[in-house]
Z-matrix of the N, CA and C atoms (Angstrom, degrees):
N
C 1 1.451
C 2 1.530 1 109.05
N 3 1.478 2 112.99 1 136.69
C 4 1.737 3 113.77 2 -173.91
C 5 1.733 4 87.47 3 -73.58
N 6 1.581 5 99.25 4 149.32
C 7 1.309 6 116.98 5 177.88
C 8 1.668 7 96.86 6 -76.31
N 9 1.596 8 112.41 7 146.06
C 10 1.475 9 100.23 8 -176.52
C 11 1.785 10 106.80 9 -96.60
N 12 1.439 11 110.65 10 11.65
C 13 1.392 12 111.31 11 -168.82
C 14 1.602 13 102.98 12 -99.20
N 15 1.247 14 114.92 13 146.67
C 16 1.590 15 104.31 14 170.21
C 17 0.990 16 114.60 15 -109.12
N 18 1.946 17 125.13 16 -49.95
C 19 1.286 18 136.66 17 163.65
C 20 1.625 19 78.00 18 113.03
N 21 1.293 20 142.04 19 -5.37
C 22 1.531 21 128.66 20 174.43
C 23 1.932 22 109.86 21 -55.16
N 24 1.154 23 87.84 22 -20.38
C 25 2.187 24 91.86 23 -165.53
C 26 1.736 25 81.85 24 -86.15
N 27 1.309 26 140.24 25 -14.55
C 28 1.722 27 110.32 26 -141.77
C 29 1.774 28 89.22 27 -81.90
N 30 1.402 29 132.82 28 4.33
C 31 1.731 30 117.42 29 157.24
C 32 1.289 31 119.21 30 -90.31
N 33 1.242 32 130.22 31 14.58
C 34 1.422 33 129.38 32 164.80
C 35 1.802 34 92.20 33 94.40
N 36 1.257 35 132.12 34 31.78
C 37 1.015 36 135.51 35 143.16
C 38 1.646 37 146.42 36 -104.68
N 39 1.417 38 133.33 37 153.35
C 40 1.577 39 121.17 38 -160.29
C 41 1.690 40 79.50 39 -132.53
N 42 1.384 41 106.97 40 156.80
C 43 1.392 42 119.87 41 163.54
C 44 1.794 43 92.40 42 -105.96
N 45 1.648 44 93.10 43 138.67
C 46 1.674 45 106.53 44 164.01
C 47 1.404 46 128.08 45 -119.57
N 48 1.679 47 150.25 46 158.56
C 49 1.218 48 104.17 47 166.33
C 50 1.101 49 161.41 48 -20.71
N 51 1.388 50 122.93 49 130.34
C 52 1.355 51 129.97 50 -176.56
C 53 1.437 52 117.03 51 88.70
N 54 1.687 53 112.92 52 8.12
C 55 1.688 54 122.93 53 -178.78
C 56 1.502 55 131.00 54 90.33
N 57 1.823 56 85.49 55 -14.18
C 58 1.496 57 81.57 56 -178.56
C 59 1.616 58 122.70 57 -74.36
N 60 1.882 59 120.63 58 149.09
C 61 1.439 60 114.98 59 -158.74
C 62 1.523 61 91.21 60 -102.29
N 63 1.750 62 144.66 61 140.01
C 64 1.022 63 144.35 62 -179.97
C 65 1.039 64 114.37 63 -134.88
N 66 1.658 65 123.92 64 155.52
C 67 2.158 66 110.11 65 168.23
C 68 1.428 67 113.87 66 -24.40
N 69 1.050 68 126.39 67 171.60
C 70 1.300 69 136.54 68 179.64
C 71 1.819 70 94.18 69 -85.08
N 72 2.031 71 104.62 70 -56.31
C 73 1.015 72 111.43 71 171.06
C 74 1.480 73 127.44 72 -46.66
N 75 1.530 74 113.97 73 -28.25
C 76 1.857 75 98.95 74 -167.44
C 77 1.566 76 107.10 75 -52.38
N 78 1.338 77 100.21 76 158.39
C 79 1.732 78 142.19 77 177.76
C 80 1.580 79 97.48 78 -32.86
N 81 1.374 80 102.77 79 -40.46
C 82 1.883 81 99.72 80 -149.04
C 83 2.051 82 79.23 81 -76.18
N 84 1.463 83 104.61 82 -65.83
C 85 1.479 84 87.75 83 -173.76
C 86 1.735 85 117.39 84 -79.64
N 87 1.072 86 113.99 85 20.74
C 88 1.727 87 104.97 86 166.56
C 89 2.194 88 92.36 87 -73.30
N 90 1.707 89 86.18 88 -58.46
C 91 1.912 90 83.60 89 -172.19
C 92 0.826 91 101.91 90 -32.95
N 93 1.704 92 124.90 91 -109.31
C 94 1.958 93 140.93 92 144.15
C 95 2.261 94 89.12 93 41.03
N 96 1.227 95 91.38 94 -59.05
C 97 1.791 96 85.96 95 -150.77
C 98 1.641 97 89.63 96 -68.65
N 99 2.120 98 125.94 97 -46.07
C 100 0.993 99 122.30 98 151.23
C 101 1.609 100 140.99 99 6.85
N 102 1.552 101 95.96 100 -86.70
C 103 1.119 102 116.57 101 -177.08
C 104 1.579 103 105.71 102 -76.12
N 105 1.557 104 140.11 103 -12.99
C 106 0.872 105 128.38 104 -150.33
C 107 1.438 106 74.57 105 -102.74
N 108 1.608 107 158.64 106 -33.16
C 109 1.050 108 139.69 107 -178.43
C 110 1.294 109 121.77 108 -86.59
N 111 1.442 110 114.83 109 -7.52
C 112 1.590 111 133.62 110 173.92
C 113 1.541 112 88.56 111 -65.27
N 114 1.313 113 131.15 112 -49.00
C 115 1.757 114 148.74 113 -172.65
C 116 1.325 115 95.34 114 -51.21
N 117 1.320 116 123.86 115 -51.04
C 118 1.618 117 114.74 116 -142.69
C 119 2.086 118 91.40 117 -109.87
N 120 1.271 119 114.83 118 -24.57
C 121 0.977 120 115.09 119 172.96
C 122 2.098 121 113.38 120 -76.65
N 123 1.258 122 107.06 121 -25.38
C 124 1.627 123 100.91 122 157.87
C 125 1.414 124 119.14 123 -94.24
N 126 1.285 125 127.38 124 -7.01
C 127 1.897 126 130.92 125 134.60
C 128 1.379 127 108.05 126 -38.95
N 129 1.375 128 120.62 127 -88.41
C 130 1.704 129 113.30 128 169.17
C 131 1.421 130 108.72 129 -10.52
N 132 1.172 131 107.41 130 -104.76
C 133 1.845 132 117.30 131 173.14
C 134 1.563 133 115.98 132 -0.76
N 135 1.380 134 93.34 133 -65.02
C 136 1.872 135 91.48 134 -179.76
C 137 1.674 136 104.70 135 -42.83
N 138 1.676 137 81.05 136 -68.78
C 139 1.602 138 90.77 137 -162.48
C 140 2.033 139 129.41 138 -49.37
N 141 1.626 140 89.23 139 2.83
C 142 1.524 141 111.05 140 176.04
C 143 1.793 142 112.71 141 -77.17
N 144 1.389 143 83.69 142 -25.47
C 145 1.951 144 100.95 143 -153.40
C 146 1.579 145 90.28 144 -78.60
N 147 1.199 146 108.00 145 134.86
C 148 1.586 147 120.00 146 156.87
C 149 1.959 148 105.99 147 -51.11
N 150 1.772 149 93.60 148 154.01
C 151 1.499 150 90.84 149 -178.17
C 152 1.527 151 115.47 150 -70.94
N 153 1.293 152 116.25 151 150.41
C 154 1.495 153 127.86 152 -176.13
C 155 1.847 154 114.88 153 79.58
N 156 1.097 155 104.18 154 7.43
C 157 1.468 156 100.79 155 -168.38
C 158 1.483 157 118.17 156 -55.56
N 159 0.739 158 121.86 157 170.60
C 160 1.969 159 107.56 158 -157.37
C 161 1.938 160 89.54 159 -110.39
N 162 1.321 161 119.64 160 -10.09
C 163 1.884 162 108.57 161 151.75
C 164 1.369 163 116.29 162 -59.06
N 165 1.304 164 121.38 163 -55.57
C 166 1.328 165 146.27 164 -150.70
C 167 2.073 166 96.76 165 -33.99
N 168 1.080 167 102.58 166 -88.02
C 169 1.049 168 129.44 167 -179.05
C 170 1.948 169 110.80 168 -32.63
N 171 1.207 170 108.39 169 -59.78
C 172 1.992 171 113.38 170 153.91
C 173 1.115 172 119.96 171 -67.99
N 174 1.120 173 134.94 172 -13.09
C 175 1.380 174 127.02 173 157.80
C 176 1.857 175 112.65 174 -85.16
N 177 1.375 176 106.60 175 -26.31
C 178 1.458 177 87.55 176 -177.87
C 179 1.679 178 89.63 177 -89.28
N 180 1.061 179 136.86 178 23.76
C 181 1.598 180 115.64 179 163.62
C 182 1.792 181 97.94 180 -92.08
N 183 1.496 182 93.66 181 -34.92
C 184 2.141 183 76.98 182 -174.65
C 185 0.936 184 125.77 183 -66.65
N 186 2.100 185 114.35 184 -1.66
C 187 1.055 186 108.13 185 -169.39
C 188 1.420 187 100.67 186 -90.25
N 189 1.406 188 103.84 187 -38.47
C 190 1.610 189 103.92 188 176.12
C 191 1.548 190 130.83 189 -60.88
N 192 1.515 191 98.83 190 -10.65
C 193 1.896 192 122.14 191 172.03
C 194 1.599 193 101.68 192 -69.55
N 195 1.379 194 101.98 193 -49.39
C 196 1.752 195 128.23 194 -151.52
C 197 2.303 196 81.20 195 -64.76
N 198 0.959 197 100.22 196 -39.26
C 199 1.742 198 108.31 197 -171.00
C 200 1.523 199 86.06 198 -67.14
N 201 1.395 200 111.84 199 -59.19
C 202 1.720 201 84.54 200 -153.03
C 203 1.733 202 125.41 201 -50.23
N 204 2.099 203 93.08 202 -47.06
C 205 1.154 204 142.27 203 -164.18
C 206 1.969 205 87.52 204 -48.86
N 207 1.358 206 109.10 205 -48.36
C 208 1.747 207 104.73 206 179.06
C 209 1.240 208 110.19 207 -84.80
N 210 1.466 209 132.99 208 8.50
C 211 1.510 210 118.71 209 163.18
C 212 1.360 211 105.91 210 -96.66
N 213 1.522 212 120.21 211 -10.82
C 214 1.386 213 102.09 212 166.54
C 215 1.724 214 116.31 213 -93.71
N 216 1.275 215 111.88 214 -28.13
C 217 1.728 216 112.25 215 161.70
C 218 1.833 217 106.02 216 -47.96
N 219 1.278 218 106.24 217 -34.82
C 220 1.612 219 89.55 218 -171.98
C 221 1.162 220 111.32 219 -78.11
N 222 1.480 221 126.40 220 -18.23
C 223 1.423 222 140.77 221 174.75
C 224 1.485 223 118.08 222 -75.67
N 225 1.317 224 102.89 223 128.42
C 226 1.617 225 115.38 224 178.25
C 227 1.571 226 98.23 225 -68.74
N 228 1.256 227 107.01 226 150.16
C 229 1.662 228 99.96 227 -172.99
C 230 1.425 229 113.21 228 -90.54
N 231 1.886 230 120.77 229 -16.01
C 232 1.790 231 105.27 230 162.84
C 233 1.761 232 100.86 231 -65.60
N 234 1.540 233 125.18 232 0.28
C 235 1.557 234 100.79 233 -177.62
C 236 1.714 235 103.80 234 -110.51
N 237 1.642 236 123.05 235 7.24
C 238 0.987 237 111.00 236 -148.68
C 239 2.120 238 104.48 237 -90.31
N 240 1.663 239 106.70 238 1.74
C 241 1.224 240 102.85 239 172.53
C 242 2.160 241 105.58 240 -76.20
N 243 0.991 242 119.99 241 7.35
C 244 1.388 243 115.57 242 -179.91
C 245 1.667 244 111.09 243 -120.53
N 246 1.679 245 116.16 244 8.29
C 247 1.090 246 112.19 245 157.10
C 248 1.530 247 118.71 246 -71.04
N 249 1.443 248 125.55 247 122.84
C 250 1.591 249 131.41 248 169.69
C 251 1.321 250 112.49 249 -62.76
N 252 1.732 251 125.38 250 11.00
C 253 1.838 252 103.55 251 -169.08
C 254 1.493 253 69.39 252 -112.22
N 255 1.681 254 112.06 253 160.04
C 256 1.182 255 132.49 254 -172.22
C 257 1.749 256 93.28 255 -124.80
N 258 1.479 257 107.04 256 115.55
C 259 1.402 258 120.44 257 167.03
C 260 1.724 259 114.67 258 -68.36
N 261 1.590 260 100.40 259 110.34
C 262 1.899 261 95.62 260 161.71
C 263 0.953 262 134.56 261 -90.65
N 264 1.801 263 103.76 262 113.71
C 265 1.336 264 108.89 263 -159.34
C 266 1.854 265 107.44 264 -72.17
N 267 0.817 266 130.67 265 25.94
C 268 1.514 267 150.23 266 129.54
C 269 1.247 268 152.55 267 -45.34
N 270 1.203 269 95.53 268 -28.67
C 271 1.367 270 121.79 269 179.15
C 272 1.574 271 123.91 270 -62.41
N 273 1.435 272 106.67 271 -36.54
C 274 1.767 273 106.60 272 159.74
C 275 1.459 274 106.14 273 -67.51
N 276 1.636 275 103.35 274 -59.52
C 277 1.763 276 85.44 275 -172.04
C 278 1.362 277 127.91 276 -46.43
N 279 1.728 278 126.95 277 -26.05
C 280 1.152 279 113.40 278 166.69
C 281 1.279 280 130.11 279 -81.50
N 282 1.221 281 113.94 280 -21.11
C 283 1.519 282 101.08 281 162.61
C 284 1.868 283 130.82 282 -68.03
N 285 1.111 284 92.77 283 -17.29
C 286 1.381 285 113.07 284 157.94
C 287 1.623 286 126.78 285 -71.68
N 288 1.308 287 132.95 286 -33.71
C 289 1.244 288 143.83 287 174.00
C 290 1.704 289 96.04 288 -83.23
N 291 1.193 290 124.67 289 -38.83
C 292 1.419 291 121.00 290 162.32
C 293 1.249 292 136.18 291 -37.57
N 294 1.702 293 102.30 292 -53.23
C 295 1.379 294 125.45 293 -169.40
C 296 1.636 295 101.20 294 -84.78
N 297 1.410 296 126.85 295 -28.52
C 298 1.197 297 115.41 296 -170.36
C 299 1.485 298 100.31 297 -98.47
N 300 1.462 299 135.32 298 -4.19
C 301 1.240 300 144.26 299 161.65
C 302 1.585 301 108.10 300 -37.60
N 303 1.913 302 94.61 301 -66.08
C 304 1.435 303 114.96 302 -153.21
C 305 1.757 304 102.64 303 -79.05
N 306 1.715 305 109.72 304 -24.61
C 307 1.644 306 103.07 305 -153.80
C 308 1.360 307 74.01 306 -91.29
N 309 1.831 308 160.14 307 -74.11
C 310 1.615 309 109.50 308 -153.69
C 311 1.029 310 121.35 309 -63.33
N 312 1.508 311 136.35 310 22.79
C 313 1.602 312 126.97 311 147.98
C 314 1.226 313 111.91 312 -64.54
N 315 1.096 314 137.38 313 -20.93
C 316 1.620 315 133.66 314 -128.07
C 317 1.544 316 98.27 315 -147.29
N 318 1.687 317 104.14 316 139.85
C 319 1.520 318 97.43 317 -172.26
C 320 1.874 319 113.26 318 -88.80
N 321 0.913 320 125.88 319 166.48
C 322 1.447 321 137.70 320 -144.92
C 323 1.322 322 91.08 321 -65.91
N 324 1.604 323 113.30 322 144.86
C 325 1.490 324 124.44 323 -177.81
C 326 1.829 325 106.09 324 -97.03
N 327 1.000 326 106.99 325 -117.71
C 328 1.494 327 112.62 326 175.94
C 329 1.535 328 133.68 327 114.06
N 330 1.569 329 95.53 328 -13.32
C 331 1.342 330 140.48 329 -166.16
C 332 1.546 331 120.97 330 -99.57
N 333 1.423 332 119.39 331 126.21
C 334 1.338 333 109.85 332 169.47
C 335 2.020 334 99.23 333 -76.24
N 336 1.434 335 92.18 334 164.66
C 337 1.735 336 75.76 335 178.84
C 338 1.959 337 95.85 336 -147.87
N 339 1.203 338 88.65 337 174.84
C 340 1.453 339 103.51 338 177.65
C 341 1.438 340 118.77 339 -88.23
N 342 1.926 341 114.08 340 122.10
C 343 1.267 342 88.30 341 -171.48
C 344 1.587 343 131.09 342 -64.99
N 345 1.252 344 144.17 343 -164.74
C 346 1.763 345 126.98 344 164.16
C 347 1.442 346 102.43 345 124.28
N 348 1.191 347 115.04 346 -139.46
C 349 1.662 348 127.25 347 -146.68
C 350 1.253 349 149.13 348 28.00
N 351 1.258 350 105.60 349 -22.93
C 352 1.605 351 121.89 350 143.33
C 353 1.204 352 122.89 351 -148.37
N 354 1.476 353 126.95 352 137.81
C 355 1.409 354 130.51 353 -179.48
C 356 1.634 355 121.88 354 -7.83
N 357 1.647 356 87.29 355 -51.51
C 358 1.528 357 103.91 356 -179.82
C 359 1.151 358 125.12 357 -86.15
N 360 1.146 359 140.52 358 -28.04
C 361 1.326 360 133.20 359 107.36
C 362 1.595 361 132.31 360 20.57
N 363 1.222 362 72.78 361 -89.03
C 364 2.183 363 92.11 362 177.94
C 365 1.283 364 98.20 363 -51.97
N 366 1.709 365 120.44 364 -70.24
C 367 1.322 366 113.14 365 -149.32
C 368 1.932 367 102.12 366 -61.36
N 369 1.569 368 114.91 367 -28.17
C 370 1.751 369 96.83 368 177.80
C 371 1.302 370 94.81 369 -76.91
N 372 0.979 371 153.08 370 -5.23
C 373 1.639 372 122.39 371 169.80
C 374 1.326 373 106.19 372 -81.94
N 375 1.425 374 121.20 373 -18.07
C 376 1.590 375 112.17 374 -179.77
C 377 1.618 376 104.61 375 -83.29
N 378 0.935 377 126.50 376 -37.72
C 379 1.358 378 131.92 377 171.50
C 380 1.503 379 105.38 378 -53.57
N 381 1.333 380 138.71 379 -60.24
C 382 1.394 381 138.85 380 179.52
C 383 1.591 382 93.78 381 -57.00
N 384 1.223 383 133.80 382 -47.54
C 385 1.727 384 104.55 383 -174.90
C 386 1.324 385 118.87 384 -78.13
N 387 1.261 386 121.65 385 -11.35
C 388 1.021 387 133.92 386 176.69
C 389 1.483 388 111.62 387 -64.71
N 390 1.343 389 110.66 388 -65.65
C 391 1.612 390 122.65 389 171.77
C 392 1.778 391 108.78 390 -58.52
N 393 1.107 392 131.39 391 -31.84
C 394 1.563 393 131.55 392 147.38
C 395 1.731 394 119.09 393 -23.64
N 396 1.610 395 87.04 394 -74.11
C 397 1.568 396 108.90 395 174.95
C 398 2.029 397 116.88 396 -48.75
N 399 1.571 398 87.32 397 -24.09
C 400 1.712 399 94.48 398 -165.70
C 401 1.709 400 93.72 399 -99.49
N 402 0.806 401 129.44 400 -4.02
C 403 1.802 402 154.54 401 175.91
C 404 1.427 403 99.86 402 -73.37
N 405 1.490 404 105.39 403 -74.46
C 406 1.676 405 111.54 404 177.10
C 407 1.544 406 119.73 405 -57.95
N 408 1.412 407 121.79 406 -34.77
C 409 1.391 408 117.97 407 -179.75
C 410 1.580 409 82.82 408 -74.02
N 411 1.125 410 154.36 409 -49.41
C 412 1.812 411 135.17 410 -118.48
C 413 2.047 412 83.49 411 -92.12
N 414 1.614 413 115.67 412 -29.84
C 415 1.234 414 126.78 413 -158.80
C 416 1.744 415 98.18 414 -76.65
N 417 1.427 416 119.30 415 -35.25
C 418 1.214 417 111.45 416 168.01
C 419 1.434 418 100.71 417 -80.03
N 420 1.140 419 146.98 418 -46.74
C 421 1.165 420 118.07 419 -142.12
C 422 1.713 421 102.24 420 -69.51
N 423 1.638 422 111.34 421 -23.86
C 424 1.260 423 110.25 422 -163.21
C 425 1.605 424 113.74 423 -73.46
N 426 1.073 425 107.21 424 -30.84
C 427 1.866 426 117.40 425 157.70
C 428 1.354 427 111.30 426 -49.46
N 429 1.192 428 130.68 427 -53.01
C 430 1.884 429 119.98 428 168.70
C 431 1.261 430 91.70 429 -74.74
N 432 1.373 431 158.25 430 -79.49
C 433 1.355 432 146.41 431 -154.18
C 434 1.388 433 133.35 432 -155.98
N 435 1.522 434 101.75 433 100.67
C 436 1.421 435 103.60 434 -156.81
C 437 1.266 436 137.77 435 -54.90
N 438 1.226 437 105.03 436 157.81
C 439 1.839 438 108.72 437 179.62
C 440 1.001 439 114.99 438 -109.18
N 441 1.662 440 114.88 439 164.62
C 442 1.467 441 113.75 440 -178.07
C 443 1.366 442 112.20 441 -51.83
N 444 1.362 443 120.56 442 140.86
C 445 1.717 444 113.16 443 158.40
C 446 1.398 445 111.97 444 -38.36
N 447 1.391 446 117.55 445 -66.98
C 448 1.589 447 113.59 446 -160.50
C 449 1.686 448 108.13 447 -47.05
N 450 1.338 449 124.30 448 -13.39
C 451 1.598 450 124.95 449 -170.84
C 452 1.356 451 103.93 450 -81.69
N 453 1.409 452 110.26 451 -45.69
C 454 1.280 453 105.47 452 173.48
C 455 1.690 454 130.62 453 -83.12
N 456 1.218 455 124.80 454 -33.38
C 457 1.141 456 120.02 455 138.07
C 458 1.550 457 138.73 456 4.29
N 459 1.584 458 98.23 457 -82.45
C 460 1.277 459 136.62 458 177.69
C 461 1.534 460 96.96 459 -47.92
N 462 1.206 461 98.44 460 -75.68
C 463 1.980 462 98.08 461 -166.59
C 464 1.438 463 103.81 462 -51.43
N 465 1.107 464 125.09 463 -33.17
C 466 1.829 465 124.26 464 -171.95
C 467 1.821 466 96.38 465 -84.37
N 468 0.958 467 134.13 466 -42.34
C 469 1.285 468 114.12 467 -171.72
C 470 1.828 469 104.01 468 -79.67
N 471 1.625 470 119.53 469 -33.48
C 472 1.559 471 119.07 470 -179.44
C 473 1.519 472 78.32 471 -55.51
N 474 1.456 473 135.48 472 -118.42
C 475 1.450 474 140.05 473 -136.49
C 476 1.759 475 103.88 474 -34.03
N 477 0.592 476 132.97 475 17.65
C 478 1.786 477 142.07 476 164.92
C 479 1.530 478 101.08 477 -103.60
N 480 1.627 479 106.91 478 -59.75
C 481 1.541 480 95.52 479 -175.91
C 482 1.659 481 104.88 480 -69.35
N 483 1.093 482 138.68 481 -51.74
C 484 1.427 483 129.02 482 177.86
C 485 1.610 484 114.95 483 -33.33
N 486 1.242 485 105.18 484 -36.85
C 487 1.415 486 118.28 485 -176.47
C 488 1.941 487 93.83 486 -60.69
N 489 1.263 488 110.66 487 -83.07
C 490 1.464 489 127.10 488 172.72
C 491 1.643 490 112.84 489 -10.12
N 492 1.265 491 99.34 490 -59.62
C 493 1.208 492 113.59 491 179.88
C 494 1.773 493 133.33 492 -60.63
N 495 1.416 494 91.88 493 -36.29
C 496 1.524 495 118.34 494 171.23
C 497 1.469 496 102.17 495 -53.25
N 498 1.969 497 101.71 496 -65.88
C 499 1.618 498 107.34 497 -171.48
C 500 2.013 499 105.28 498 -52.59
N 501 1.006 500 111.31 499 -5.75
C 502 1.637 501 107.58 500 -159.43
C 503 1.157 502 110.14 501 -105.10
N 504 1.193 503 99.58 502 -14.29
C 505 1.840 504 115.74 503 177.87
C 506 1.512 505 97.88 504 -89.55
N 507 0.871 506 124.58 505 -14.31
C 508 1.457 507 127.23 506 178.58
C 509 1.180 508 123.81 507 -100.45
N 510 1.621 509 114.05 508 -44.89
C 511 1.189 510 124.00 509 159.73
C 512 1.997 511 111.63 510 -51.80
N 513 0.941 512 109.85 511 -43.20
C 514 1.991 513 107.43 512 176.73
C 515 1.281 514 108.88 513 -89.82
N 516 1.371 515 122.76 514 7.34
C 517 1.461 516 128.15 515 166.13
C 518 1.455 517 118.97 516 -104.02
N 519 1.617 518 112.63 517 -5.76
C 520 1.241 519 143.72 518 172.28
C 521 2.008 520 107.18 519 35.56
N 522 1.582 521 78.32 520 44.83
C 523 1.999 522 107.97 521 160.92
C 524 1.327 523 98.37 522 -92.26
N 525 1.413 524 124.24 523 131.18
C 526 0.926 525 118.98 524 138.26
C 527 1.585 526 129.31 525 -55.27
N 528 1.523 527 101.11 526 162.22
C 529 1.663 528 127.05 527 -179.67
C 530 1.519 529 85.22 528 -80.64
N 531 2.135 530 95.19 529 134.88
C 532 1.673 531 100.71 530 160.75
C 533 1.448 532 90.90 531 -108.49
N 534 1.262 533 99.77 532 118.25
C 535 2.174 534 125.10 533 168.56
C 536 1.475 535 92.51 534 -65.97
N 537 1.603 536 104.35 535 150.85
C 538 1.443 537 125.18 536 166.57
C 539 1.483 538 81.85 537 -115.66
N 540 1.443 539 103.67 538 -107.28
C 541 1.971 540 105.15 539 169.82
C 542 0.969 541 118.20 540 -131.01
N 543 1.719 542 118.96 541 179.11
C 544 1.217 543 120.59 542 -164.07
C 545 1.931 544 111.07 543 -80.56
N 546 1.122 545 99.84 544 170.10
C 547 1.554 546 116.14 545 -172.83
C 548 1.606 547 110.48 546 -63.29
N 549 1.603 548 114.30 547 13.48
C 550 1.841 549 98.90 548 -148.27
C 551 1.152 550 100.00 549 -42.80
N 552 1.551 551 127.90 550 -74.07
C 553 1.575 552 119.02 551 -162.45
C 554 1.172 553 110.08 552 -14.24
N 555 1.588 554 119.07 553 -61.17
C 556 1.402 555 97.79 554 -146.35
C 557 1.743 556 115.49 555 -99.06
N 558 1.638 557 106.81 556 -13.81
C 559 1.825 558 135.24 557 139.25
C 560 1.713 559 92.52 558 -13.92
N 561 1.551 560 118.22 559 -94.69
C 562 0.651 561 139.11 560 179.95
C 563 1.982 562 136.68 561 -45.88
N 564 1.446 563 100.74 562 -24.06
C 565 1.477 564 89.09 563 157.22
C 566 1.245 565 108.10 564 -121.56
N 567 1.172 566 134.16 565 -27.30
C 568 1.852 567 110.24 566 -179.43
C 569 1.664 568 112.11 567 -124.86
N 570 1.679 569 112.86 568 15.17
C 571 1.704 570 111.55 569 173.99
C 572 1.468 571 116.85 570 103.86
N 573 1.426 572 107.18 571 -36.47
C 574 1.566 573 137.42 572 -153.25
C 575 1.472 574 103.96 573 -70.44
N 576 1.737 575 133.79 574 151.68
C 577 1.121 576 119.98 575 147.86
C 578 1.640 577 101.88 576 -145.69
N 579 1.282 578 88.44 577 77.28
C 580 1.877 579 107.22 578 153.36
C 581 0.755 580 107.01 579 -65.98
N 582 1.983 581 107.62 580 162.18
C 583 1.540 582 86.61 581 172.04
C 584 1.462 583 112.86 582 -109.50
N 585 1.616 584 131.01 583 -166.29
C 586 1.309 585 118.10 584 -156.75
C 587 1.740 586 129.27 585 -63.91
């Protein structure tokens, strides 16, 4: 069996596409490291869901999105025409046809809220800040060197649907939502109540 250790990282370096060796810390793999726990934190989730659950199956595609989406973060973008994973530029719209699936089930939000009420619950609100957090690294990295739109996209509309999802786990758990306050800001300039 190949040993899975190399000892190439033990100077505080990572190899990324195309060979090049960088901080462990730089931007490109802080995101990459991001999203790679946004990955393992919607693993949890599955593994919460009773068998056959009708998430199961769309969540393991974001995870397999969440894979491509970090082989192009690991990619410098003069190398990113020789990456083989093909980004779907789709990928917001479905999380969007998702979210508006689940919210006319569900009565009107408007509300910042507290995360909790059921396990499952909690853990998608930890997953949505998480993917937030992986939002802000993808937003710097794209200022030193941009990324496809659809990458960024994607991560900002998933932490909305995680959000969605949270309220929906609650809503079929028929817990109430604990309100902090309402959305005015954002009530008030564009209608909307995403959450933050």
């Amino acid at each position: 069996m190949k040993r899975i250790y190399t000892r190439t990282g033990d100077f505080a370096t990572t190899g990324i596409h195309g060979g090049e060796r960088v901080p462990k810390d730089d931007i490109r793999v802080e995101a990459n490291g991001s999203l790679d726990e946004l990955n393992a934190q919607i693993g949890i989730i599955r593994s919460m869901l009773p068998s056959g659950h009708e998430w199961d199956t769309k969540l393991k595609q974001i995870q397999i999105q969440l894979m491509t989406v970090m082989s192009h973060v690991a990619t410098p973008s003069d190398l990113r025409t020789s990456n083989p994973n093909s980004l779907d530029p789709e990928m917001d719209r479905r999380c969007e046809e998702w979210m508006d699936s689940l919210t006319v089930r569900m009565p009107d939000g408007g509300h910042f809220l507290l995360p909790g009420g059921t396990p499952l619950s909690a853990q998608l609100q930890y997953a949505r800040t998480v993917a937030r957090r992986a939002e802000r690294r993808l937003c710097t990295l794209n200022r030193q060197d941009p990324l496809p739109q659809p990458v960024l996209s994607f991560v900002n509309r998933l932490s909305d649907l995680l959000f969605v999802l949270a309220r929906f786990e609650l809503h079929l758990s028929s817990i109430p939502e604990e309100r902090w306050n309402a959305f005015s800001y954002k009530n008030r300039n564009s209608g909307t109540t995403d959450n933050p």
